[in-house]
C-alpha positions as CSV (number, residue, x, y, z in Angstrom):
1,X,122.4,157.3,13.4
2,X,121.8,159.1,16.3
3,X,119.1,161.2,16.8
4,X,119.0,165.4,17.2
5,X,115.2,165.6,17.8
6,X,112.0,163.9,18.0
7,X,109.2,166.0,16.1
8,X,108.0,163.1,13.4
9,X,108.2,159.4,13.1
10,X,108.9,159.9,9.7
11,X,112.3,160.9,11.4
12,X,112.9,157.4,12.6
13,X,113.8,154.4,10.0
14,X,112.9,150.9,11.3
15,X,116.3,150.2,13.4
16,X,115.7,153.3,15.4
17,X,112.2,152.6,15.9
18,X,113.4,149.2,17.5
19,X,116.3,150.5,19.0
20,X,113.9,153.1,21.1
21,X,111.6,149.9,21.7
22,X,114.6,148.1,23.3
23,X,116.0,150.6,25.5
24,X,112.3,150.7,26.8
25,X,112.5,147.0,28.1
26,X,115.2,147.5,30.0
27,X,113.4,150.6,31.4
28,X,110.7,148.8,32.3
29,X,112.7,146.2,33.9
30,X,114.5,149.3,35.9
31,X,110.7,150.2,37.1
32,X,110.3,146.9,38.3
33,X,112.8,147.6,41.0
34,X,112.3,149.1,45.0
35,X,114.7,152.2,43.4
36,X,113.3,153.1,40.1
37,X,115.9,155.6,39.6
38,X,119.3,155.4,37.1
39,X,121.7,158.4,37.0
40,X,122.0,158.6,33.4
41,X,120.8,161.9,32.9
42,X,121.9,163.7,36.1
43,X,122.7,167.2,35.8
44,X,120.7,167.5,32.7
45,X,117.9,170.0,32.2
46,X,114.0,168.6,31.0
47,X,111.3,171.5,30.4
48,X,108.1,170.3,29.1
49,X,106.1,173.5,27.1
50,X,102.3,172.7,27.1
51,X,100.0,174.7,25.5
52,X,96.8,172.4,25.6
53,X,95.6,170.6,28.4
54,X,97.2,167.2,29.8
55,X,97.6,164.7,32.1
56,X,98.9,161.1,30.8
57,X,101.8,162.9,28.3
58,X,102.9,165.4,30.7
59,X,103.2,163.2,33.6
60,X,104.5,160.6,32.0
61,X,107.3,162.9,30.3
62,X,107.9,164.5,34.1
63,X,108.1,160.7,35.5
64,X,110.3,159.5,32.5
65,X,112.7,162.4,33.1
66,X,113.2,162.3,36.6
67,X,113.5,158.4,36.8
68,X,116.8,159.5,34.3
69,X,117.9,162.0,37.0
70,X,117.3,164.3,35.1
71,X,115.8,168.1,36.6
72,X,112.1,168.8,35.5
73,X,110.9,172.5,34.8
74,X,106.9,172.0,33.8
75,X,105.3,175.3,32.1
76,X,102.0,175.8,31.2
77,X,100.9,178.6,28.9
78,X,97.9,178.9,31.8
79,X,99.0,181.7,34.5
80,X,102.3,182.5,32.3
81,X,102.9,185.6,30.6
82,X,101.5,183.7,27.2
83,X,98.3,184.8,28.7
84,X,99.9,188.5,28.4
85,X,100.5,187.9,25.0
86,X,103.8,186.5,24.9
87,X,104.8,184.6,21.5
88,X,105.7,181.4,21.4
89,X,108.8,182.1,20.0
90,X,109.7,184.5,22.8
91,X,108.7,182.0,25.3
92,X,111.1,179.6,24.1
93,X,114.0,182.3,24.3
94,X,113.3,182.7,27.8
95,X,113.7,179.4,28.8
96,X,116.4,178.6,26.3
97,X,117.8,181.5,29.2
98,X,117.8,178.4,31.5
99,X,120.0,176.1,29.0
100,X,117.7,173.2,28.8
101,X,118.9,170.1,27.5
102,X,115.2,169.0,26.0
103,X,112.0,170.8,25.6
104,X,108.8,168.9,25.0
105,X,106.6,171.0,23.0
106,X,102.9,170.2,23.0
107,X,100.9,173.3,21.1
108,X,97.7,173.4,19.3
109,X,98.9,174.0,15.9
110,X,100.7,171.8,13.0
111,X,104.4,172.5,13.2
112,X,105.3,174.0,16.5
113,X,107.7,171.5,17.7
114,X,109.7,172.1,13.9
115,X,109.6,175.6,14.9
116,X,110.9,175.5,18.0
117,X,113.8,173.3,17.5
118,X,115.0,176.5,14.6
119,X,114.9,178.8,18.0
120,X,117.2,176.6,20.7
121,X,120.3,174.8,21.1
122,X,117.6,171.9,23.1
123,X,117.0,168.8,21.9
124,X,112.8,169.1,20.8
125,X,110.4,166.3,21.5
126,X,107.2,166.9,20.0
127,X,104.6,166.1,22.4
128,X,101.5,166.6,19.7
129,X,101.1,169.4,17.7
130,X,97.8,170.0,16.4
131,X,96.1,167.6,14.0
132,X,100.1,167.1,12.6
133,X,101.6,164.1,14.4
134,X,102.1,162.7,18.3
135,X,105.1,159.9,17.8
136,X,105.8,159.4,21.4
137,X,101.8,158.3,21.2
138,X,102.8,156.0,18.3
139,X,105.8,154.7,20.3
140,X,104.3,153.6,22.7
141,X,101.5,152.3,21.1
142,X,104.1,150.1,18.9
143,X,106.1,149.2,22.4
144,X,102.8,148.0,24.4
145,X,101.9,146.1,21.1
146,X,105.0,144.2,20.4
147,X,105.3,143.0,23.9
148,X,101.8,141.3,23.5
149,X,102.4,140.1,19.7
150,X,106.0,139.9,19.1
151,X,106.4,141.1,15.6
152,X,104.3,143.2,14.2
153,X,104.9,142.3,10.6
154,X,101.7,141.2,8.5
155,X,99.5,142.2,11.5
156,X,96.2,143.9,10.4
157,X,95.9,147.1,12.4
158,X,92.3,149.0,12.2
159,X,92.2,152.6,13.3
160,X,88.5,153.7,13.9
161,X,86.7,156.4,14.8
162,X,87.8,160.6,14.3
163,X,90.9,160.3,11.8
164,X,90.5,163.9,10.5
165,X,91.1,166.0,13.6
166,X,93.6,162.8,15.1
167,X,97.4,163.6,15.3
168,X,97.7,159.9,17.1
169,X,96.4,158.7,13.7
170,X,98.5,160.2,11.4
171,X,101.9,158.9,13.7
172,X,100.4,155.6,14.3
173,X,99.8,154.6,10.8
174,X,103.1,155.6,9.8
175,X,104.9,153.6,12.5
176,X,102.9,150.5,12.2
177,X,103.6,150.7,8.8
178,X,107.7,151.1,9.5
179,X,107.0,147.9,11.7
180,X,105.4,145.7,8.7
181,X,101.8,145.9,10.2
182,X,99.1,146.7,7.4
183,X,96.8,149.3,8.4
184,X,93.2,149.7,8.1
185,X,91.5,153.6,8.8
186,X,87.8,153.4,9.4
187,X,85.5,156.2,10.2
188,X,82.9,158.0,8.2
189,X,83.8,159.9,5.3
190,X,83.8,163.6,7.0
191,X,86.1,162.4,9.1
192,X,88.9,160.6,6.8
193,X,91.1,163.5,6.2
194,X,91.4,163.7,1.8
195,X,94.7,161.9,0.5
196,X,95.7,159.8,3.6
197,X,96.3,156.7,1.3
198,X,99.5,158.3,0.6
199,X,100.7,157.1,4.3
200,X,100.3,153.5,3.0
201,X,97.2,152.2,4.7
202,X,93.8,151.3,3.5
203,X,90.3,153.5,3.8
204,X,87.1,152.1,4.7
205,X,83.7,153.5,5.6
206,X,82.2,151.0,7.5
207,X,82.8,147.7,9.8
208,X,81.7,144.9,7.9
209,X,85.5,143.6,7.7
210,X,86.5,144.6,11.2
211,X,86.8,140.7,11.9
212,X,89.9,140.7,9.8
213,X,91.8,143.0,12.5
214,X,94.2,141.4,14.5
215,X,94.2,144.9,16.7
216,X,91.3,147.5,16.7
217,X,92.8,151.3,17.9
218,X,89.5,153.3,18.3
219,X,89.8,157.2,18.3
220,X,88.4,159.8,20.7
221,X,85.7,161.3,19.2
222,X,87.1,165.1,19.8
223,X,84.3,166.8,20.6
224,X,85.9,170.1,21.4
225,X,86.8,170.3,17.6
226,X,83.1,169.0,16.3
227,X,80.2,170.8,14.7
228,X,77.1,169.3,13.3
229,X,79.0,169.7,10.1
230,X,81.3,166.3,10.9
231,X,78.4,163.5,12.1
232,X,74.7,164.4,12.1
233,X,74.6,163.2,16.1
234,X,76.8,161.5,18.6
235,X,73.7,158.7,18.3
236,X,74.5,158.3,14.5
237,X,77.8,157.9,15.2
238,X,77.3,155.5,18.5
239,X,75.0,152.9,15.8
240,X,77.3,153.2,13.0
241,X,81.3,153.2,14.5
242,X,81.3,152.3,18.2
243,X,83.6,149.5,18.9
244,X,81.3,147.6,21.4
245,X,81.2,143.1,22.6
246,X,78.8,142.9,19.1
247,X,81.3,143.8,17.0
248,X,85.0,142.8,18.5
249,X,85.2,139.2,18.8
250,X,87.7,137.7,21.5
251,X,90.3,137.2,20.2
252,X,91.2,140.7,19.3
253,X,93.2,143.1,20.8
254,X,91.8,146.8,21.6
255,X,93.7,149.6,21.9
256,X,92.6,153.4,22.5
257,X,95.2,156.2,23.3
258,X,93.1,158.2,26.4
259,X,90.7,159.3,27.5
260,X,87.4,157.2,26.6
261,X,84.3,158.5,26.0
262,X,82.6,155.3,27.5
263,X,79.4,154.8,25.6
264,X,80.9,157.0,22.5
265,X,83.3,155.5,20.8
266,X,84.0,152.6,23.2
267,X,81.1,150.5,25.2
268,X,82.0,150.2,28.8
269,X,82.0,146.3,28.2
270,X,85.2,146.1,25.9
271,X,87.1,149.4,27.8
272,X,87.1,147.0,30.9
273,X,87.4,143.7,29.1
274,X,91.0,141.9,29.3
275,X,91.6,142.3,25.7
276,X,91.9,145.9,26.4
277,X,95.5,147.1,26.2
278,X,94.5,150.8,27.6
279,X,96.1,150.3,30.7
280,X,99.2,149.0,29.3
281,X,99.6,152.3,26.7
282,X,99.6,154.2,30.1
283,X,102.1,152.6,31.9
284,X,104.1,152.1,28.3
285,X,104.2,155.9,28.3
286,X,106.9,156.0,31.2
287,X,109.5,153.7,29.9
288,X,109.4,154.8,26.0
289,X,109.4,158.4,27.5
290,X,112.6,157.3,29.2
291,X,113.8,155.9,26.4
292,X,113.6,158.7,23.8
293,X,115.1,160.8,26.2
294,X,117.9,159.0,26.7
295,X,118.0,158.3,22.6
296,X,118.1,162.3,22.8
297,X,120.8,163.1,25.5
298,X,123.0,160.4,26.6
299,X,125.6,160.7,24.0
300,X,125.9,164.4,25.1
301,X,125.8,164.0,28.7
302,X,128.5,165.3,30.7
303,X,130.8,162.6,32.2
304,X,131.6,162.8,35.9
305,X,135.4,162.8,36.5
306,X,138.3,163.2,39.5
307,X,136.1,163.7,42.9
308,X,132.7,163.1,41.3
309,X,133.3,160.2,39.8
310,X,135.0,158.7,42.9
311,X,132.3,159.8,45.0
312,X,129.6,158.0,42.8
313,X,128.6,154.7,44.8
314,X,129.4,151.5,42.7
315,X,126.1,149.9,43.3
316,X,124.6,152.4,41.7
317,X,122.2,151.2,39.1
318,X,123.8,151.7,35.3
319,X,122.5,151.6,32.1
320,X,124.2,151.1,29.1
């Protein structure tokens, strides 16, 4: 089943999920290489849309793009005419002006990516909307996991810290899940958003069972989006939650999607400790970038013929 757009992993069954994982080994094998470019996506059109701040999703989208060949238009809604007032919706017709092949849509409400793929012909990536979902997140999360563990299935998975306001959360626990990993979310009550049961993974309030975790995934605490009404203090939190050497033993992977409050929800002892995959989520980033992407547009690139296609050099590094 090929896929039309990326805005939820709830779009993706199992084989697809593995599929995407797959194509981003042999990515990563391309990045291994003096020329870390393939031409599968020349001539095509990438425009990332960003309406919130960032640095590891954008750049790794830009990167994954033009390591396709494909061409890279970056907006940001700072200095644009959004700052005049301009809607979202007449943003995208604009660009859709410049007949992109794929916008990536990160905004700061649920359900923007859904709504822009009902205004343009591009294939939409949803690069986190809101507190909704962030599957390229999950993706890669899934990728950098599998290459350390093999299969996922009957791993115990504990996501700690800030579910509520966490759209990493909400896509990680549903594609651990489509992987056969059970899933643990910890964090204090305020901050367990009501009915998230219904994604198939356990609730808990505390850490006396974090031992039981084959993987610990803590959550930025998101600061911007707190108020005394979520945790008394940062302190309370810090005694009660932070993922610190006390409390993750060895053997234990730990995982944290960027960037780390050091000394909030992660002590500065397990963020630089070798069972810390951060690093690895980072560079993961590129290659499942790469490979949605080409999930996305391959099937509907154009096909060089006549001159062009004798002109191509045949050492030219090819990807199936």
């Amino acid at each position: 089943m090929s896929m039309r757009h990326l805005l939820s992993i709830e779009d993706l069954d199992r084989e697809q999920i593995e599929r995407i994982l797959a194509r981003a080994a042999s990515f990563a094998e391309v990045s291994g290489r003096p020329i870390k470019k393939v031409p599968t996506l020349r001539g095509r059109l990438v425009v990332n849309l960003f309406y919130e701040a960032s640095t590891r999703t954008r750049s790794s989208f830009e990167l994954a793009a033009k390591r396709l060949s494909a061409d890279v238009l970056n907006f940001a809604s700072s200095g644009s005419a959004v700052e005049k007032g301009e809607s979202l919706k007449d943003t995208v017709t604009t660009l859709s002006s410049y007949r992109p092949d794929a916008l990536v849509v990160r905004a700061p409400f649920a359900g923007a990516a859904a709504l822009v793929a009902g205004w343009t012909p591009a294939a939409v990536v949803n690069a986190g909307d809101g507190k909704h979902e962030h599957p390229t997140q999950a993706l890669l999360d899934v990728y950098t996991l599998t290459r350390r563990l093999g299969t996922l299935e009957g791993r115990s998975v504990w996501i700690v810290g800030d579910v509520l306001h966490s759209r990493v959360a909400r896509s990680g626990v549903l594609a651990l899940r489509r992987m056969g990993a059970e899933v643990t979310v910890c964090g204090p009550p305020t901050l367990i958003p009501r009915g998230i049961e219904a994604l198939g993974c356990a609730v808990r309030h505390d850490l006396s069972d974090l031992g039981e975790a084959h993987v610990v995934y803590a959550l930025r605490m998101q600061n911007e989006r707190m108020s005394e009404s979520f945790v008394p203090s940062l302190r309370e939190y810090v005694a009660h939650y932070q993922i610190n050497a006390r409390r993750l033993s060895p053997r234990q992977l730990l995982m944290h999607p960027g960037p780390v409050n050091r000394g909030v929800e992660l002590s500065s002892d397990v963020t630089d400790s070798p069972q810390a995959l951060i690093s690895e989520q980072v560079e993961a980033g590129v290659v499942v970038r790469m490979a949605v992407l080409f999930e996305l547009l391959s099937g509907a690139a154009p096909e060089p013929s006549g001159a062009a296609a004798q002109a191509r050099p045949a050492t030219e590094p090819q990807l199936a």
